[in-house]
C-alpha positions in Angstrom: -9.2 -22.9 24.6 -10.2 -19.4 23.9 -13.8 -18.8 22.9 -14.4 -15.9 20.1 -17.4 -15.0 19.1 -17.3 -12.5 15.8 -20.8 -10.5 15.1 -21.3 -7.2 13.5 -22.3 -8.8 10.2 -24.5 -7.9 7.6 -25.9 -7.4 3.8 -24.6 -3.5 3.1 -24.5 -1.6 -0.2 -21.4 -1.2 -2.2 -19.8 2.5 -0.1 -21.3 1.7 3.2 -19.7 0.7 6.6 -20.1 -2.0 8.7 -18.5 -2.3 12.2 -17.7 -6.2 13.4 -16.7 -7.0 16.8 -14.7 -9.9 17.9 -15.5 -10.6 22.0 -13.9 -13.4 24.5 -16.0 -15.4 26.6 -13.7 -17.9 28.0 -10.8 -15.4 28.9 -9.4 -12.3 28.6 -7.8 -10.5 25.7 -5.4 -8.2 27.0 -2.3 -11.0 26.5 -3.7 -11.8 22.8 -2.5 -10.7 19.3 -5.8 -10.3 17.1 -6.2 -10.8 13.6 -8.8 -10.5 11.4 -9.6 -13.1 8.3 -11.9 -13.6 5.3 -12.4 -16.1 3.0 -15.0 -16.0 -0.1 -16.7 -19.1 -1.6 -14.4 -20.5 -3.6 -11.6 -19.0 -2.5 -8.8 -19.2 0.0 -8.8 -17.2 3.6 -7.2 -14.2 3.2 -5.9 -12.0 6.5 -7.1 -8.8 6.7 -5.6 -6.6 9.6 -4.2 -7.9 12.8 -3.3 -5.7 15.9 -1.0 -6.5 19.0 -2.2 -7.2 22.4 -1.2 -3.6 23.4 -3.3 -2.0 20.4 0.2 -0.4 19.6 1.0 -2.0 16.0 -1.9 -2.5 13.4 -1.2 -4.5 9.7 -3.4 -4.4 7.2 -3.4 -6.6 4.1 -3.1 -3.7 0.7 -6.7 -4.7 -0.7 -8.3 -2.9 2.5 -5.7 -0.4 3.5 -7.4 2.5 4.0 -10.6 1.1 4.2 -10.6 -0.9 7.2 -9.8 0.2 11.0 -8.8 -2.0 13.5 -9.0 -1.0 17.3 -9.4 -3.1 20.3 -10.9 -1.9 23.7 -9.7 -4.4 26.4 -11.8 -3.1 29.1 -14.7 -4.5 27.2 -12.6 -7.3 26.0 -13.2 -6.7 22.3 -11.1 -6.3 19.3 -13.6 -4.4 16.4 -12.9 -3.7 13.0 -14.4 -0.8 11.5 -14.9 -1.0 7.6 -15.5 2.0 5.5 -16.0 2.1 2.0 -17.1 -1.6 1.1 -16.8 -3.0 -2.2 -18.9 -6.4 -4.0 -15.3 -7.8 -3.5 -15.0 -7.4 0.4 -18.1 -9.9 0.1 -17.2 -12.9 2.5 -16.9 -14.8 6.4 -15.1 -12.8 8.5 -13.4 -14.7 11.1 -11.2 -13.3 14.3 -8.7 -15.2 15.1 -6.2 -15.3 18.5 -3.0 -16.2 19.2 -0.4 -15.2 22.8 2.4 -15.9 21.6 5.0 -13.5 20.4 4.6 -9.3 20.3 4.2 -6.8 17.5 2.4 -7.7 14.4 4.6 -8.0 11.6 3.0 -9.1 7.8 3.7 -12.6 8.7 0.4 -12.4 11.3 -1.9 -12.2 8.1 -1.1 -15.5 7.6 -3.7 -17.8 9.1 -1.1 -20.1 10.8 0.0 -18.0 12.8 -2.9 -18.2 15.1 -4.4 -21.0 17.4 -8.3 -20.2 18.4 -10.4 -19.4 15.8 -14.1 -17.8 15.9 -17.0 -19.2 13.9 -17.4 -16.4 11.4 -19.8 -13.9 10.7 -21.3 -13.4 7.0 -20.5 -9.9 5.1 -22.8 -9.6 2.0 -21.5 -6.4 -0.3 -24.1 -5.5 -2.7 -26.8 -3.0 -4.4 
């Protein structure tokens, strides 16, 4: 089973940035779609972005199009995801999430099924 471990987290005011990495320890990433996952108390997990193992396709859920940035760097064996712009609302565990199966990364890999290994989640706090 693939081991992720997510970190990057943080408490940030409402327009700052925050960078989180998602890193491998039990294998490499170069064969691996990545996608990236929320979920806020209360409420459901929501995908956020996902990119193919190639870094070639990138999908981003609306609510942080334009906001968010994800990139991979499989030399270091790390898939990052760069948010700009934060709001109260981006407030939540972000999870990374890994799956080999398949290529490209259509809507349907912002759905949390369509992954196996899961990380443990780091905490992102959005407020003044």
């Amino acid at each position: 089973q693939l081991q992720l471990v997510e970190s990057g987290g943080g408490l940030v005011q409402p327009g700052g940035s925050l960078r989180l990495s998602c890193a491998a320890s039990s294998d490499t990433l170069d064969d691996y779609i990545i996608g990236w996952f929320r979920q806020a108390p209360g409420k459901e997990r929501e995908g956020v972005s996902c990119i193919s193992s190639s870094g070639g396709s990138t999908n981003y859920a609306d609510s942080v199009k334009g906001r968010f940035t994800i990139s991979r760097d499989n030399a270091k064996n790390t898939v990052y995801l760069q948010m700009n712009s934060l709001k109260p609302e981006d407030t939540a565990v972000y999870y990374c999430a890994a799956d080999r199966s398949g290529a490209g990364c259509g809507t349907w890999r912002l759905r949390a099924t369509a992954y196996v290994d899961w990380g443990q989640g780091t905490q992102v706090t959005v407020s003044s």
